[in-house]
N, C-alpha and C positions, 0 to 999 in steps of 0.2 A: 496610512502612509502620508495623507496630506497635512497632519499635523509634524511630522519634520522637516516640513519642507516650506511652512509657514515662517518665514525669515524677512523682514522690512528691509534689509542689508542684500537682499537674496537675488539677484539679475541675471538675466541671459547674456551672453555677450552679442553687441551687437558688433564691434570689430573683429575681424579674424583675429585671436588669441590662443593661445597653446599652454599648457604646462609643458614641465617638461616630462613628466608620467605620459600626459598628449600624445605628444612628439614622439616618445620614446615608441610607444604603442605603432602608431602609424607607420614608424620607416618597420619596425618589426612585421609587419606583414602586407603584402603584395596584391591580399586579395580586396577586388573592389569594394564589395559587400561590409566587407569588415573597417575599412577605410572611411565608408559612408557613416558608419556606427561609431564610430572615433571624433569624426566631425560632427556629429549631432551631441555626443556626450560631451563635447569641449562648449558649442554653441548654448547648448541647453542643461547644465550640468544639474544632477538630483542632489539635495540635501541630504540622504540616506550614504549615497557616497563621500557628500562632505565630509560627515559624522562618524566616516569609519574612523577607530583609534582613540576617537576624540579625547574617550577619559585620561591617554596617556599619554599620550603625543608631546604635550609641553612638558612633562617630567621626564622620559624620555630627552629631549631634546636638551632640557637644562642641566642633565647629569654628566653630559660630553665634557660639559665645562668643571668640574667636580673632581676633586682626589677618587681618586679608586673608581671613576666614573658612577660615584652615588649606589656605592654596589647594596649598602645596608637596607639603604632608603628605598631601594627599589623591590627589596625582598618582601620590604613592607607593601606597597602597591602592588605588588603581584598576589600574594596572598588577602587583600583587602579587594580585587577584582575577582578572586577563588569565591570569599563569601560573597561576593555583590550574582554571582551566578547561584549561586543553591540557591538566595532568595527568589531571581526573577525566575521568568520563563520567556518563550518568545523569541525576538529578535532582540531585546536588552540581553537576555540569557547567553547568547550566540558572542555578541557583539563582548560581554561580561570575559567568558571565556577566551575570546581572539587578543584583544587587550592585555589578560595576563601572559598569555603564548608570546607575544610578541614583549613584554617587559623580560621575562627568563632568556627569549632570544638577543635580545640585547648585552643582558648582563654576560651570556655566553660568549656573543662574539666581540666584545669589548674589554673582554679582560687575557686579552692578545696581546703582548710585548711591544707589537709593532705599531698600535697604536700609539704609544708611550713616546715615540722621535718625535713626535709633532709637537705644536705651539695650536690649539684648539682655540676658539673666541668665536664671541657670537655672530653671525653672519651679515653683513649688511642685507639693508631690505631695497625692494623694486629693483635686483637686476633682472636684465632682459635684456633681448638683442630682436633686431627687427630684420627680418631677409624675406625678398620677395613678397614685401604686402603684410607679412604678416609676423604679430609680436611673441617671442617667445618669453616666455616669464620662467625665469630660472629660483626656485628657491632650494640654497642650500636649507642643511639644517645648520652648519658651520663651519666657517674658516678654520684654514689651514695655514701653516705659517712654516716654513722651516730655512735656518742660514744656512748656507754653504759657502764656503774663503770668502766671508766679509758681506755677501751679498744675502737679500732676505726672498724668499723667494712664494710666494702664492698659491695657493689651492683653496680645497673645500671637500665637503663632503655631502651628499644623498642620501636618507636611512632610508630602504627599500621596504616597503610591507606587504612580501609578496609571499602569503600562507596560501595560499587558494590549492587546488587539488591540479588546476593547469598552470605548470610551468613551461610550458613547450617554447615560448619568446621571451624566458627572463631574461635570461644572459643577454641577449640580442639589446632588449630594452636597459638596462645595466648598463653596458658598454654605450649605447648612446644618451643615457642620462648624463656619463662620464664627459665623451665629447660633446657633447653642448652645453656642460659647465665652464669647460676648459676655454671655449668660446664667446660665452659670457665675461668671463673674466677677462678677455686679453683689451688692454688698452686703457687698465686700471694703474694703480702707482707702484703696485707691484708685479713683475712679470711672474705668469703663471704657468706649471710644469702640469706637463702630462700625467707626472708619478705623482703631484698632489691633488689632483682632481680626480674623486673616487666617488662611486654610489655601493651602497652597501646593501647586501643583501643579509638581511638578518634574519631567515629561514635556514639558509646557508652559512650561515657567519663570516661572510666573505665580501671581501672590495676587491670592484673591478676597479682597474684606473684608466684613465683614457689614454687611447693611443697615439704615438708622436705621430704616426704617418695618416693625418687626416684628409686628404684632399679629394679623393673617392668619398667618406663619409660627409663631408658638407659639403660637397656636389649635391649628393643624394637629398641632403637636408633642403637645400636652395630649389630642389624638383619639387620637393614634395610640398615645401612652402607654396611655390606659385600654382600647384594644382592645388592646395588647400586655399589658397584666395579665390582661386575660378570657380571652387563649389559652392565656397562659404555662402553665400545667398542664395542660395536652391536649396540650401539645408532646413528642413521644417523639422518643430518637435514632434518625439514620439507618442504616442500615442494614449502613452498614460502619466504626459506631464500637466501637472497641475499648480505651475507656477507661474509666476507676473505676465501679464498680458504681452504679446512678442512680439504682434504686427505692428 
């Protein structure tokens, strides 16, 4: 395992930071146990979790942008990830397999109608928002654009890659992927709606979109920020990390 996780580029975070996968995790669940396990993987994150998707992830991401969202192109990478599994075995094998599942899930839930209203473009990079000590880093995979009488109006989108066998907190996570885009964006050039800031789950082929009524939700958010700064330095790696020196 230590050779994927062998990366010169590869650091712990030493300031409180979050994704928004992170974030989304944490507020989804209550229990302390699991909270501590959320802040040690954000602290000390593995290379093997980096890696998930990897072979698809940017073709995926650049087909949003694309007539017919790259539906040919992608049959092709789904069937070219099919052979790349009979050859391996292992965790390439697994990894080969999850890849293709998630390219058909895509092409499944993007050739929806109502994807079609939007203005799609690539997304800016390094947003984030800072509450309570600590930085959230938001990455869409794309902006969202749509007019309404004269005015233009802001969103984005999350592509969710949530195959695993436990979905018990997607939804939960989903829905605050959603509101903490929506909160990233505000205060840009364009004002941004609830109904365009959406995370997608593409197991489900479904966008949530975030909720107008958030003020209970980033309550919640600005808690759990200032108890994620109060741990954040008590946080040690686990126990079978074998990455850059930390102390």
């Amino acid at each position: 395992m230590s050779s994927m996780i062998s990366d010169p580029n590869y650091r712990f975070n030493r300031r409180p930071q979050f994704s928004v996968n992170h974030i989304s995790q944490y507020l989804a669940t209550s229990n302390a146990t699991q909270r501590g396990r959320v802040i040690r993987s954000a602290k000390f994150p593995k290379k093997v979790e980096i890696a998930a998707y990897s072979q698809v992830r940017d073709a995926l991401k650049k087909s949003l942008f694309k007539s017919d969202f790259g539906h040919s192109d992608l049959g092709v990478l789904a069937d070219r990830m099919d052979a790349k599994a009979r050859r391996e075995s292992g965790w390439h094998k697994s990894e080969a397999l999850r890849s293709a599942q998630a390219v058909r899930a895509f092409q499944e839930t993007f050739k929806q109608k109502s994807f079609r209203k939007y203005v799609i473009a690539p997304a800016p990079k390094n947003l984030s928002v800072r509450i309570s000590g600590v930085k959230l880093n938001v990455s869409m995979d794309a902006a969202l654009t749509q007019d309404h009488k004269g005015t233009t109006f802001a969103g984005g989108l999350i592509l969710k890659y949530a195959f695993g066998a436990d979905r018990s907190s997607v939804s939960k996570e989903l829905a605050n992927a959603a509101g903490l885009l929506l909160w990233a964006l505000e205060g840009g050039q364009m004002e941004p709606l609830p109904r365009l800031c959406m995370a997608v789950d593409l197991a489900e082929h479904n966008a949530v979109k975030a909720s107008a009524s958030h003020t209970r939700f980033r309550q919640d958010v600005t808690d759990s920020c200032a108890e994620i700064a109060a741990l954040w330095d008590g946080i040690e790696p686990p126990d079978d990390y074998d990455g850059p020196d930390w102390c």
